[in-house]
SERO-4910 file (N, C-alpha, C, O; in steps of 0.05 Angstrom, whole numbers):
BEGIN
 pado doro    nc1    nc2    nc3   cac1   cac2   cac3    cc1    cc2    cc3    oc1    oc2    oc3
  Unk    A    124    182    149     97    183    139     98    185    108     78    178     96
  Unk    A    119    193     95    123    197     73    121    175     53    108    176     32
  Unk    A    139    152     66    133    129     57    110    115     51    102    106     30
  Unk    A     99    115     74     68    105     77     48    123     52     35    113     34
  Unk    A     52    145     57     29    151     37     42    150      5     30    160    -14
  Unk    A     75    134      2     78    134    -28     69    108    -29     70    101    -52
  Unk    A     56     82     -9     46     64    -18     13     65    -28      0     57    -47
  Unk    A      9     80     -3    -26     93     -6    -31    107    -40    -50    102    -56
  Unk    A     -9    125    -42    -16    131    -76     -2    116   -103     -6    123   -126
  Unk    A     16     91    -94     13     76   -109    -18     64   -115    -32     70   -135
  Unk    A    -25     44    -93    -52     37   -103    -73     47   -102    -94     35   -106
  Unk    A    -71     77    -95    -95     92   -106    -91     99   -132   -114     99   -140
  Unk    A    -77    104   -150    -73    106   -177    -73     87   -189    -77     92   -213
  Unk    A    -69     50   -179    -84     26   -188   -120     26   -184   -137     18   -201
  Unk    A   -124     36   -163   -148     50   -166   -168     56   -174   -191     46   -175
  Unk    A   -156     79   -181   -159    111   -206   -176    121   -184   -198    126   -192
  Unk    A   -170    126   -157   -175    150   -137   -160    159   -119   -164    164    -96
  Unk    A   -132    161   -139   -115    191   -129   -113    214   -146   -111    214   -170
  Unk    A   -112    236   -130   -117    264   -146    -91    282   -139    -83    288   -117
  Unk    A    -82    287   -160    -54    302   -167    -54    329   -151    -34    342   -147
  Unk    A    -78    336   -142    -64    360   -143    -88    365   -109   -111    357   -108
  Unk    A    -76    379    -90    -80    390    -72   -116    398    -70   -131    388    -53
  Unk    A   -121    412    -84   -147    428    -86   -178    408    -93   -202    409    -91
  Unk    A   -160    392   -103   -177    370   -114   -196    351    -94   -220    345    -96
  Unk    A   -178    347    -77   -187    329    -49   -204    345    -33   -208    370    -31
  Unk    A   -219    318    -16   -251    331      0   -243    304     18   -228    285     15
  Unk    A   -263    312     39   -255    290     58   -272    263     46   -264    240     53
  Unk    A   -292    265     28   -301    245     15   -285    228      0   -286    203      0
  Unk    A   -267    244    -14   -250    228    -33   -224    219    -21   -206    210    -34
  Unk    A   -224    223     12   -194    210     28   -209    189     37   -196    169     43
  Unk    A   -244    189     39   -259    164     51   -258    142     25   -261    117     24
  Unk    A   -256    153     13   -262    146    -15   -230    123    -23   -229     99    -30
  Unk    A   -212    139    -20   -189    129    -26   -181    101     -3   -176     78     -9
  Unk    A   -182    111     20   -182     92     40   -191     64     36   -180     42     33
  Unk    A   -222     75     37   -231     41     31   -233     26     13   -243      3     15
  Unk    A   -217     43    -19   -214     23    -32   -176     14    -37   -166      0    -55
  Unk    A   -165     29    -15   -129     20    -18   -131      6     14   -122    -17     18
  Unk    A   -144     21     31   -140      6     61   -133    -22     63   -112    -34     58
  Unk    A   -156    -29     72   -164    -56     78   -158    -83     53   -149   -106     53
  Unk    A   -166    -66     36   -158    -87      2   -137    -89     -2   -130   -113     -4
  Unk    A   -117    -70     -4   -100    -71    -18    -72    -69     11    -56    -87     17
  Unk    A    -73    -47     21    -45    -56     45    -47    -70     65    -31    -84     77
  Unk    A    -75    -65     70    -68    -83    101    -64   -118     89    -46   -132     97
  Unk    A    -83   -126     71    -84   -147     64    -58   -153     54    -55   -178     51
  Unk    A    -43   -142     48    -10   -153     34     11   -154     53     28   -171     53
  Unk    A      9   -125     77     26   -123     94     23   -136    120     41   -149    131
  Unk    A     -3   -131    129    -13   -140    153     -2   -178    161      8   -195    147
  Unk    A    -10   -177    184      3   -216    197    -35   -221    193    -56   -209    198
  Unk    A    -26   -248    178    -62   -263    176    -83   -255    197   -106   -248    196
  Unk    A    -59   -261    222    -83   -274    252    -83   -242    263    -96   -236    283
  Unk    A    -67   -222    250    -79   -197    275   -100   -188    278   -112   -183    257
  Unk    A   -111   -184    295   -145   -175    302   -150   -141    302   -170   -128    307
  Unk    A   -128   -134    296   -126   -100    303   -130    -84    272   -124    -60    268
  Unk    A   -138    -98    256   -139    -87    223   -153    -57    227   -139    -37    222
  Unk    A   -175    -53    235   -187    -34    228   -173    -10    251   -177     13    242
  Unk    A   -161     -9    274   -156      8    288   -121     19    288   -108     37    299
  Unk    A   -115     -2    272    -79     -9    270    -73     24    258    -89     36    244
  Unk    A    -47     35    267    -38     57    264    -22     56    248     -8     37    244
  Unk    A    -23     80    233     -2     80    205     27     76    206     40     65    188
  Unk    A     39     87    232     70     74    240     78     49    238     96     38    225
  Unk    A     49     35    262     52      6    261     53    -12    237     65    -34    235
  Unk    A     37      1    215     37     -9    186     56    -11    171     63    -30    157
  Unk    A     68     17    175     97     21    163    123      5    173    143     -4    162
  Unk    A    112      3    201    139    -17    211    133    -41    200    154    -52    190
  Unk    A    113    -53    198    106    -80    185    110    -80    158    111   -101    146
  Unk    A    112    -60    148    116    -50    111    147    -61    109    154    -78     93
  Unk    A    168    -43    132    200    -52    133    194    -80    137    193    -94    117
  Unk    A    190    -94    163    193   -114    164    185   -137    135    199   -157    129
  Unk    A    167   -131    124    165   -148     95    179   -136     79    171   -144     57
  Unk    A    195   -120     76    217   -105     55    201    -85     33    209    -82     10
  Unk    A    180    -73     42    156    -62     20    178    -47      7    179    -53    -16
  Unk    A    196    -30     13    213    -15      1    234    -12    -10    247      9    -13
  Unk    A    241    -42    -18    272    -53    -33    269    -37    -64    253    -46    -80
  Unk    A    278    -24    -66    275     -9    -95    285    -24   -122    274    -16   -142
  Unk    A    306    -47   -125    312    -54   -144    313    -89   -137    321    -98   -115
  Unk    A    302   -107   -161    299   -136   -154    326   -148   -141    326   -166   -124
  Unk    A    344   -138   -149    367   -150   -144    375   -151   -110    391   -163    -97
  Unk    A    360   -136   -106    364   -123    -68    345   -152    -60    351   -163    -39
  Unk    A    328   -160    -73    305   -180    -58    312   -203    -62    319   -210    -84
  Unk    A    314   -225    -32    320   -248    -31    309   -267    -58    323   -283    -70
  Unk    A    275   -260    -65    264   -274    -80    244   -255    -95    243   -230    -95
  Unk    A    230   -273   -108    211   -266   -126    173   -259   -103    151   -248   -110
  Unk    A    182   -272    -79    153   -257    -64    166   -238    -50    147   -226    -40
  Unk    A    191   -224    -40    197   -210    -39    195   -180    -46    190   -159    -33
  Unk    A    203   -185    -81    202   -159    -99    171   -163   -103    165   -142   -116
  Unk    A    149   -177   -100    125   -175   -101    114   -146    -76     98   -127    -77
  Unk    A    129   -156    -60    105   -141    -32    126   -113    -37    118    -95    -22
  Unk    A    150   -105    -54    162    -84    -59    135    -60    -71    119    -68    -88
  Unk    A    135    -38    -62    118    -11    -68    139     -6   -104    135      2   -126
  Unk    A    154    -13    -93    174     -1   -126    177    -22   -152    192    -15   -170
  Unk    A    160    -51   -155    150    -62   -169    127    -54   -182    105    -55   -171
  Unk    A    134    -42   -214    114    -39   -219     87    -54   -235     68    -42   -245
  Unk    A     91    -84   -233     76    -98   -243     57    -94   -221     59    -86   -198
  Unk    A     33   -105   -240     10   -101   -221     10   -139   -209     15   -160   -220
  Unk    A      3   -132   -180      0   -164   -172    -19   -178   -177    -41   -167   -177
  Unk    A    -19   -204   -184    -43   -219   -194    -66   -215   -196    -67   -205   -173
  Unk    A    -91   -215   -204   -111   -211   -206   -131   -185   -192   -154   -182   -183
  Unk    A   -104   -167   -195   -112   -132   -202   -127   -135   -230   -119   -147   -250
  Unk    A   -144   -124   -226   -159   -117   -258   -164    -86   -256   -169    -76   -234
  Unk    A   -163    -77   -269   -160    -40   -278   -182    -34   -292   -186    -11   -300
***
């Protein structure tokens, strides 16, 4: 699970709705974080086009699909290619037409 949520606060800090520190968070601001990293930002990068299960899909299942696309190759040289080190959590360019 650990993994999963270092992708979740990657792009909640693309964001700018992750909060550093424990005390900070309300269940508003995990609704909050969700729907703007969920659906936008992982499922849409990790997820298969045609699955129909987006909104009920379990965070394991995500994560296994995270390995299966290599989300976690830490250095370019580990990645076959250049869409590879893209779908990498440890690239820190922002992907195309992120605007901040």
């Amino acid at each position: 699970m650990a993994r999963f949520v270092k992708v979740v606060e990657k792009y909640g800090r693309a964001e700018n709705c992750w909060m550093d520190r424990k005390s900070e968070w309300s269940p508003a601001l995990v609704s909050k974080l969700w729907n703007s990293v969920g659906r936008k930002r992982i499922y849409a990068k990790y997820n298969n086009k045609n699955d129909s299960r987006v909104i009920s899909i379990a965070w394991k299942t995500m994560h296994n699909k995270m390995l299966t696309k290599v989300a976690f190759k830490k250095k370019r040289e580990m990645c076959r290619d250049d869409v590879m080190w893209d779908l990498s959590i440890y690239n820190h360019a922002l992907p195309s037409g992120v605007i901040l």
